[in-house]
MIROLO-198219 format. One line per 3 residues: their letters; for each residue x, y, z of C-alpha. Coordinates in nm, 3 decimals. Example, Ala and Ser with C-alpha at 12.3 -4.5 7.8 and 13.67 -1.06 7.14 Angstrom:
AS = 1.230:-0.450:0.780 | 1.367:-0.106:0.714
END
This chain:
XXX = 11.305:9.758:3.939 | 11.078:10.040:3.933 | 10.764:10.078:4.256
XXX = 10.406:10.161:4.186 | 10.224:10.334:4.439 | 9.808:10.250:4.366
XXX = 9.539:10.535:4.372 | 9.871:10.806:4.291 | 10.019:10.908:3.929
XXX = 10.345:10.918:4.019 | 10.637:10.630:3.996 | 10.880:10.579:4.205
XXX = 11.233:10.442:4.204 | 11.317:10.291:4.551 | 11.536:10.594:4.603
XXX = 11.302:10.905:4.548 | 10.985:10.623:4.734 | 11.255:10.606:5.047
XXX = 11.383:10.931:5.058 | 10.988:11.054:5.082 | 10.913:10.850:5.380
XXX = 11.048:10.998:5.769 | 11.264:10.705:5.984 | 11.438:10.518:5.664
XXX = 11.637:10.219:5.711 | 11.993:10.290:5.646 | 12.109:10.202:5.263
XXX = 11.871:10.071:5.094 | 11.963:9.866:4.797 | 11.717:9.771:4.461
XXX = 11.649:9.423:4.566 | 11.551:9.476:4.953 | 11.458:9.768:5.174
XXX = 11.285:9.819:5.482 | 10.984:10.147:5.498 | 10.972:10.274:5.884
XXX = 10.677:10.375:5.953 | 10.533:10.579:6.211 | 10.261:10.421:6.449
XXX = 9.991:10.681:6.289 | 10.090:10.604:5.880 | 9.928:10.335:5.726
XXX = 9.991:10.211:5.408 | 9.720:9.934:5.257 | 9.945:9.610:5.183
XXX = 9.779:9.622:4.894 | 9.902:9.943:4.793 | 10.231:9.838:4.704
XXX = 10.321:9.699:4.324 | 10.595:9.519:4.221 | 10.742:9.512:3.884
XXX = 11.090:9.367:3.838 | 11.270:9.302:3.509 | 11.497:9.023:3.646
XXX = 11.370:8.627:3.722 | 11.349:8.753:4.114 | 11.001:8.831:4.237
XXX = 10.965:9.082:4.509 | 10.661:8.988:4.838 | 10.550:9.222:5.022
XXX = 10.532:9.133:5.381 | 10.407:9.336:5.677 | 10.543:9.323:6.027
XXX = 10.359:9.481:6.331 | 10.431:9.517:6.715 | 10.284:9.602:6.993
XXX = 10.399:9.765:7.305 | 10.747:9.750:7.482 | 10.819:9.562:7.771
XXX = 10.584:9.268:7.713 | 10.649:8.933:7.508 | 10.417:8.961:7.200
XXX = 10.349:8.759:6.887 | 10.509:8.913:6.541 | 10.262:8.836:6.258
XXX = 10.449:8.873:5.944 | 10.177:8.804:5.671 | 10.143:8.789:5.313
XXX = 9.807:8.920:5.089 | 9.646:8.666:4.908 | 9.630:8.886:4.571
XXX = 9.419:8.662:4.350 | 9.151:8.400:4.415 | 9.432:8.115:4.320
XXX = 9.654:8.242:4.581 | 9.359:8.193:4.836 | 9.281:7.873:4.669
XXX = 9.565:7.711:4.719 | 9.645:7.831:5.115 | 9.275:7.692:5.107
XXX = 9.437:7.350:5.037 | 9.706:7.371:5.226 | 9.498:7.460:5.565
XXX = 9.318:7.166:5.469 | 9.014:7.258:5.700 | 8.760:7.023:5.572
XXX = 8.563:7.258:5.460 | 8.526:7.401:5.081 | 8.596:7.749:4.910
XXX = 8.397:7.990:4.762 | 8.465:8.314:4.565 | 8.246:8.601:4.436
XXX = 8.176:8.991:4.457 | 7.835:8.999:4.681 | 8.142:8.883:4.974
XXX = 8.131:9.117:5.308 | 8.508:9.200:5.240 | 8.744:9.195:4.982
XXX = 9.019:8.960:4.966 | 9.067:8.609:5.119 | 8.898:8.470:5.470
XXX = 8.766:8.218:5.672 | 8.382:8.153:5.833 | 8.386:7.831:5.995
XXX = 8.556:7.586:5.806 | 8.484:7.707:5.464 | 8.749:7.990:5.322
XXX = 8.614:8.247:5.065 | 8.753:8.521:4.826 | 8.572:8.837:4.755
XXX = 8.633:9.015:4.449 | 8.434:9.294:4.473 | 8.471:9.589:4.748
XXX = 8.764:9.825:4.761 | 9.167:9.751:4.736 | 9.236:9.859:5.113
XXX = 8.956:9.545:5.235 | 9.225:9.300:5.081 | 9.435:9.363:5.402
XXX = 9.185:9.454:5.629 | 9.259:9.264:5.987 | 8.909:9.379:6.149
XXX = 8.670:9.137:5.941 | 8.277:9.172:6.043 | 8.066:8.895:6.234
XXX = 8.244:8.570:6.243 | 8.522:8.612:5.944 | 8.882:8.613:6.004
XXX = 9.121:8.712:5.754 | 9.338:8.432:5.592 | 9.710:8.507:5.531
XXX = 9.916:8.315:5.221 | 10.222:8.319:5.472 | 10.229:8.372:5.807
XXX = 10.586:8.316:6.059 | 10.524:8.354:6.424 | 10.767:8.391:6.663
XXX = 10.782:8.516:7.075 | 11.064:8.808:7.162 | 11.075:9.006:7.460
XXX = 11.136:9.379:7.398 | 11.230:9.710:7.570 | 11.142:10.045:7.542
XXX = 11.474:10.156:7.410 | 11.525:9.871:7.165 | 11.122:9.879:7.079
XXX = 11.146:9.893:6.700 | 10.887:10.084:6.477 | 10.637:9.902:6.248
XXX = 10.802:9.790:5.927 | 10.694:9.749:5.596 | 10.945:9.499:5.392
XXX = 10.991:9.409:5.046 | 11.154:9.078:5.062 | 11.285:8.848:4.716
XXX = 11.142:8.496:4.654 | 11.355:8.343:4.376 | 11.097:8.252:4.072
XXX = 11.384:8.066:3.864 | 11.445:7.760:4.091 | 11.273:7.469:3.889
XXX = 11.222:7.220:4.183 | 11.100:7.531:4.443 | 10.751:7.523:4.567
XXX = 10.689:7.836:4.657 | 10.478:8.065:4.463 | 10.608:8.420:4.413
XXX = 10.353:8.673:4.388 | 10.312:8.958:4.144 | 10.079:9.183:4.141
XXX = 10.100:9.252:3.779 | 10.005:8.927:3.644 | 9.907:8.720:3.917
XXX = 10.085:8.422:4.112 | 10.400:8.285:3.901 | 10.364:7.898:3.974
XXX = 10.642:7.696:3.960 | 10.736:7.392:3.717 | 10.602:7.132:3.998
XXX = 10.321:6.937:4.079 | 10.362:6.995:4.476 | 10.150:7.247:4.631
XXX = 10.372:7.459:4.923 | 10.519:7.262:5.207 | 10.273:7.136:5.442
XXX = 10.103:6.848:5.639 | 9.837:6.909:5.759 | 9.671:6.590:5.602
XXX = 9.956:6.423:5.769 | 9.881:6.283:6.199 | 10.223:6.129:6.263
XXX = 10.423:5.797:6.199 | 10.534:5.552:6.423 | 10.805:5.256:6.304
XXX = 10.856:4.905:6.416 | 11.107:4.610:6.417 | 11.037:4.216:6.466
XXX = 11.170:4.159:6.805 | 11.378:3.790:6.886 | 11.088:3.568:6.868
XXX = 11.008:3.752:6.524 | 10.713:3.893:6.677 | 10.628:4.279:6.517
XXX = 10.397:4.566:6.744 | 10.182:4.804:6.486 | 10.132:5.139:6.661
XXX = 9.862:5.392:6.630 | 10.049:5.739:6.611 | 9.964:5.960:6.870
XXX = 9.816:6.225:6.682 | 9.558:6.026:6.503 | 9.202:6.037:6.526
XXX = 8.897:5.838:6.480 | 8.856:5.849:6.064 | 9.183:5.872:5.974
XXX = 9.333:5.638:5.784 | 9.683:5.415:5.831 | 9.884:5.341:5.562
XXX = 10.118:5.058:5.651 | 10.466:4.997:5.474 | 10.609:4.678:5.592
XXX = 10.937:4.483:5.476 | 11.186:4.202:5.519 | 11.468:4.066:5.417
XXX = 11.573:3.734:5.322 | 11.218:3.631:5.450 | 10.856:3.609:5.366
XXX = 10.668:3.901:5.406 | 10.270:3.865:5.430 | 10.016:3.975:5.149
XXX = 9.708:3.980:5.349 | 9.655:4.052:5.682 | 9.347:4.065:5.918
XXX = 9.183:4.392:5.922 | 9.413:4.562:5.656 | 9.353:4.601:5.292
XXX = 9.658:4.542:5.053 | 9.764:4.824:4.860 | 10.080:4.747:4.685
XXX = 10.371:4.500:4.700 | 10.734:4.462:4.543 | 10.933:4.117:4.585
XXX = 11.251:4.055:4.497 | 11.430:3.729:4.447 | 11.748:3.908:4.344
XXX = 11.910:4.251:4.341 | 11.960:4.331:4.010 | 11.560:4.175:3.941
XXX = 11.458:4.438:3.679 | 11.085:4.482:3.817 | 10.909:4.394:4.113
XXX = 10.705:4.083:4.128 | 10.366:4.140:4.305 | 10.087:3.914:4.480
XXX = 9.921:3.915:4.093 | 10.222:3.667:4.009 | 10.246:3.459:4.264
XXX = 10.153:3.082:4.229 | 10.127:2.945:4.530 | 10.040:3.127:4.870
XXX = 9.908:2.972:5.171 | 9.656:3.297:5.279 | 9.908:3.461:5.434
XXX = 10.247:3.507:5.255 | 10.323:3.402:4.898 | 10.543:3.053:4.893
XXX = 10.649:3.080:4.498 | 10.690:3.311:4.191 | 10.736:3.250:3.857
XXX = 11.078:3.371:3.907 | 11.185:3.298:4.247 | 11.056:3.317:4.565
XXX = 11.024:3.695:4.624 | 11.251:3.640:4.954 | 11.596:3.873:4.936
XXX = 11.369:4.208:4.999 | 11.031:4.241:4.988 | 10.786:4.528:5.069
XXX = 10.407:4.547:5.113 | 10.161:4.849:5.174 | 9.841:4.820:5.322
XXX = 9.562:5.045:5.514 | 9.293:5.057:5.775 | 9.053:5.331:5.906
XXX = 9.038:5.402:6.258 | 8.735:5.314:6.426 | 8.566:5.406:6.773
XXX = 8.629:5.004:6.772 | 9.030:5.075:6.764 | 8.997:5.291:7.074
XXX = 9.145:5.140:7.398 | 8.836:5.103:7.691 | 8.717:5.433:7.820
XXX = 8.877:5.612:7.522 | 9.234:5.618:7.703 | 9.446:5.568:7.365
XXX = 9.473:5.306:7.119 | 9.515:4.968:7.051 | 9.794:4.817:6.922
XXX = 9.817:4.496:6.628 | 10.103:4.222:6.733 | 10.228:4.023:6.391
XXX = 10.409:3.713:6.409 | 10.586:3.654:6.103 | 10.763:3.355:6.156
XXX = 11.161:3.242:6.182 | 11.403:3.410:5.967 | 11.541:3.766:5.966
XXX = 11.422:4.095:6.070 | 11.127:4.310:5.977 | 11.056:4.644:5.998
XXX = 10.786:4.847:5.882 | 10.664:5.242:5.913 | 10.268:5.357:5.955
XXX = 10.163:5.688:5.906 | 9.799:5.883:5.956 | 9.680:6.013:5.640
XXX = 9.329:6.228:5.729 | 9.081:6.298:5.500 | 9.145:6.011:5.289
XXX = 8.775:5.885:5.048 | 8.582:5.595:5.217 | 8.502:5.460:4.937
XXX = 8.821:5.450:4.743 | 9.105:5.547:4.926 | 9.380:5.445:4.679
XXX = 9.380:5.577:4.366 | 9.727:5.437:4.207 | 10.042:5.264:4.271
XXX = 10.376:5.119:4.124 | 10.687:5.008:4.225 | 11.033:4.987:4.146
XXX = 11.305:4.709:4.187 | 11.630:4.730:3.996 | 11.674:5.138:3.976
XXX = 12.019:5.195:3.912 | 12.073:5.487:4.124 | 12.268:5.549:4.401
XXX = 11.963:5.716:4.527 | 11.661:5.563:4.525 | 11.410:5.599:4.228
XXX = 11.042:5.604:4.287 | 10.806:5.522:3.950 | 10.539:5.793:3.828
XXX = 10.195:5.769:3.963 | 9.883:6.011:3.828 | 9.727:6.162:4.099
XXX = 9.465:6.447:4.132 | 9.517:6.773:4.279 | 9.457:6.734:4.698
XXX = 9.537:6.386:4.688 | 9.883:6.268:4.864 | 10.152:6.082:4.741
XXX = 10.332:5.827:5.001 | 10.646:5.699:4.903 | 10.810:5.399:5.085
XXX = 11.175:5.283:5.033 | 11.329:4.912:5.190 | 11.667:4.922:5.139
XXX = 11.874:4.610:5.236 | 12.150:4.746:5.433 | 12.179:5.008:5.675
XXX = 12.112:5.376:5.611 | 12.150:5.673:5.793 | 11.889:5.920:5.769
XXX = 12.097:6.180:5.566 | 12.175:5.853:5.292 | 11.841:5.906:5.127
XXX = 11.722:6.235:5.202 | 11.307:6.351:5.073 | 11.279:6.363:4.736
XXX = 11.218:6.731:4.595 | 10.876:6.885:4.721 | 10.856:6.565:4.950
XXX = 10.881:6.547:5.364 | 11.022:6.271:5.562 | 10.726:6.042:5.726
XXX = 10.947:5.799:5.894 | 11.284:5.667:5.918 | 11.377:5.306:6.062
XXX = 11.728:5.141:6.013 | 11.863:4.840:6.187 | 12.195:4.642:6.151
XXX = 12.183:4.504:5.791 | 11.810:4.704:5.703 | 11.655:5.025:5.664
XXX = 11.333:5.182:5.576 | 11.199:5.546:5.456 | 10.872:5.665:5.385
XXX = 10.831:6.009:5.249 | 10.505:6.203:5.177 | 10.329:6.506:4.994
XXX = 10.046:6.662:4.899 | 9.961:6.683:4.511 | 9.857:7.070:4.404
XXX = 9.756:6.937:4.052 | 9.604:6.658:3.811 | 9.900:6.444:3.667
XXX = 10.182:6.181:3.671 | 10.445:6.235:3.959 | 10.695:6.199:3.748
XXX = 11.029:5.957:3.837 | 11.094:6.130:4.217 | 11.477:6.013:4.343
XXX = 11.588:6.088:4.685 | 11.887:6.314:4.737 | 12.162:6.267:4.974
XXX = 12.514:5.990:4.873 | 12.237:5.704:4.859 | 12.324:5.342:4.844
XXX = 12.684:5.408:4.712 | 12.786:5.643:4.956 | 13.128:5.712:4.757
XXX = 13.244:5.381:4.787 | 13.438:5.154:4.547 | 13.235:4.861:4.388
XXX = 13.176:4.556:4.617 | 13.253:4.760:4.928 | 13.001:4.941:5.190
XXX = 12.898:5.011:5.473 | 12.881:4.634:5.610 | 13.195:4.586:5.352
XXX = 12.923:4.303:5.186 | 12.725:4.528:4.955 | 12.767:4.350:4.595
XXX = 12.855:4.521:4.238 | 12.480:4.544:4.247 | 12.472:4.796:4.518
XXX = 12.253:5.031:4.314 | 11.944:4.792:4.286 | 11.985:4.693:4.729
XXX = 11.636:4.855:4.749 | 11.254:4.866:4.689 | 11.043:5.136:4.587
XXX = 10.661:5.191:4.614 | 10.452:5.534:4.477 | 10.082:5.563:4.672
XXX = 9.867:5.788:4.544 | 9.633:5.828:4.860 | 9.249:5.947:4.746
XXX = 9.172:6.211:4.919 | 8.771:6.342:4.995 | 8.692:6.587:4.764
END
């Protein structure tokens, strides 16, 4: 690994760049080491180039404290580099604004006015870390970790300058290791970095004795948002329309081991509410059904003092659950762009189907499995975050969620953890009922939510 110093001639080997520098920290190695730095030297973040032979990828971070005695804030930020970098912490702030780049910019380097985030190209390289923007810009950070500590004047630690590794060679990571060489090294994966901001909480629900089901609002939400609702059942009927919802998706199952889901397209006989008959079967031993609503001013409680709430009755029989979650952002006038869904998977995991989506859009992935689960059974697919988690004594329910940072299919996503088998032999589980078919006990649906663009 060999360090480049900008605007000098010279190159430097960590070594000869450490032992240059007053207040070192104690042996160094080549793949991290730590610059003290008195209060008066300053050294542009942008300053520092990293070029590294191996598959790691070295980011420089920055670190800077106050005084002693008082409990501050550490900032420990990242430069956006290139205008991609900025793009896509753009995306992930998801301010509802839009992005601009160009060189007639007040400052170099990535930042925010309002809502809208811009990159400026032109200027000079020591703007691109510049803290003290003019008028009403505020620098934008690609990473950023806050955390509170109290400190003392003994213990009060210098300023540091670290050069940290981010693996580049994980093929399910989505992180994006920066290099100032080349630019950003993106990773084999159609998820953007972790975040939900698009996301306003989740709130689950079982039928109660008289088979009577309360819908939710989730706290968080807010007038335009948009609910996606995953309900299921089984060994019951489970409705395909209901007032003031819009379908989205549905998988039936009349047996386990049914190789694909039957949907309200094949059924023959409904009475407006649930589907009575399929061509094969009657869709009754698990069944799950997606469907969404905007919130309204009209969904507000009186006086604005929360919301209100939808009861279901769905009827004798066994129990339902179901799991909404707040989606902002989503287009009015198409919020769904795709679905599919899954019945007989053969994993011990479960297996959700590939779905195109664009880039900014989210993809909402609900599993019914028909048994119960613990959470840690079918843990977020790679890339994906847990939404909500429901389980009851023979029934369980996950819905999992991401943000898309590109145009394509999904891919077959398949949730980690022991799954449905859970290490035992065939024909025995964790209700000692689970059948030889114990890999095809759930149901899987892929959303593709539309986001505005």
């Amino acid at each position: 690994m060999v360090v480049l110093v900008t605007n000098h001639t010279n190159y430097f080997t960590p070594d000869t760049l450490i032992s240059s520098i007053p207040r070192l920290s104690p042996s160094p190695d080549t793949t991290f080491f730590s610059i003290m730095l008195a209060k008066l030297l300053w050294l542009p973040l942008s300053a520092v180039c990293i070029y590294s032979g191996s598959t790691e990828s070295k980011l420089l971070r920055a670190s800077a404290k106050e005084t002693p005695n008082e409990r501050i804030l550490e900032n420990i930020a990242s430069v956006c580099l290139t205008v991609e970098q900025c793009h896509d912490k753009f995306l992930s702030l998801d301010t509802g604004g839009y992005f601009y780049s160009g060189s007639t910019f007040p400052s170099k380097g990535c930042f925010m006015k309002n809502k809208n985030v811009m990159f400026g190209t032109g200027g000079t390289d020591e703007e691109i870390a510049e803290i003290n923007l003019p008028g009403m810009l505020t620098r934008v950070w690609c990473d950023i970790e806050v955390e509170t500590q109290t400190f003392t004047a003994a213990g009060f630690p210098e300023p540091t300058v670290s050069l940290t590794n981010r693996p580049t060679s994980d093929p399910i990571s989505n992180q994006v290791a920066n290099d100032s060489t080349k630019g950003p090294t993106r990773q084999p994966s159609i998820y953007a970095p972790t975040d939900l901001g698009w996301n306003h909480g989740s709130t689950t629900a079982m039928t109660n004795s008289s088979h009577i089901m309360e819908l939710n609002v989730p706290q968080d939400a807010v007038i335009g948002d948009t609910l996606f609702l995953f309900l299921s059942r089984t060994d019951g009927y489970v409705p395909i329309r209901l007032d003031e919802w819009t379908d989205v998706a549905q998988c039936f199952k009349s047996s386990n081991e049914q190789p694909t889901c039957l949907t309200a397209q094949d059924c023959l006989k409904d009475d407006g509410t649930y589907c009575k008959s399929f061509a094969k079967g009657r869709g009754r031993d698990l069944g799950s059904v997606a469907f969404y609503h905007k919130l309204t001013e009209a969904d507000e409680k009186r006086g604005g003092r929360g919301w209100r709430s939808w009861t279901i009755d769905l009827g004798g029989g066994s129990t339902a659950w179901s799991i909404i979650t707040a989606v902002k952002g989503v287009n009015e006038q198409n919020p769904v762009l795709g679905s599919a869904g899954a019945s007989c998977d053969k994993e011990s995991g479960s297996a959700f189907p590939s779905v195109f989506g664009n880039r900014n859009d989210v993809l909402l992935l609900s599993q019914s499995f028909d048994d119960n689960a613990k959470e840690s059974h079918f843990q977020p697919p790679d890339g994906t975050s847990l939404l909500g988690w429901i389980t009851g004594v023979d029934e369980a329910g996950f819905v999992f969620g991401k943000r898309l940072s590109r145009q394509g299919e999904t891919g077959k996503l398949i949730t980690r953890g022991t799954g449905g088998r859970r290490g035992d032999p065939p024909g025995v589980g964790a209700t000692k009922t689970l059948s030889h078919y114990r890999d095809c006990k759930d149901a899987m649906l892929s959303v593709v939510v539309n986001r505005a663009r």
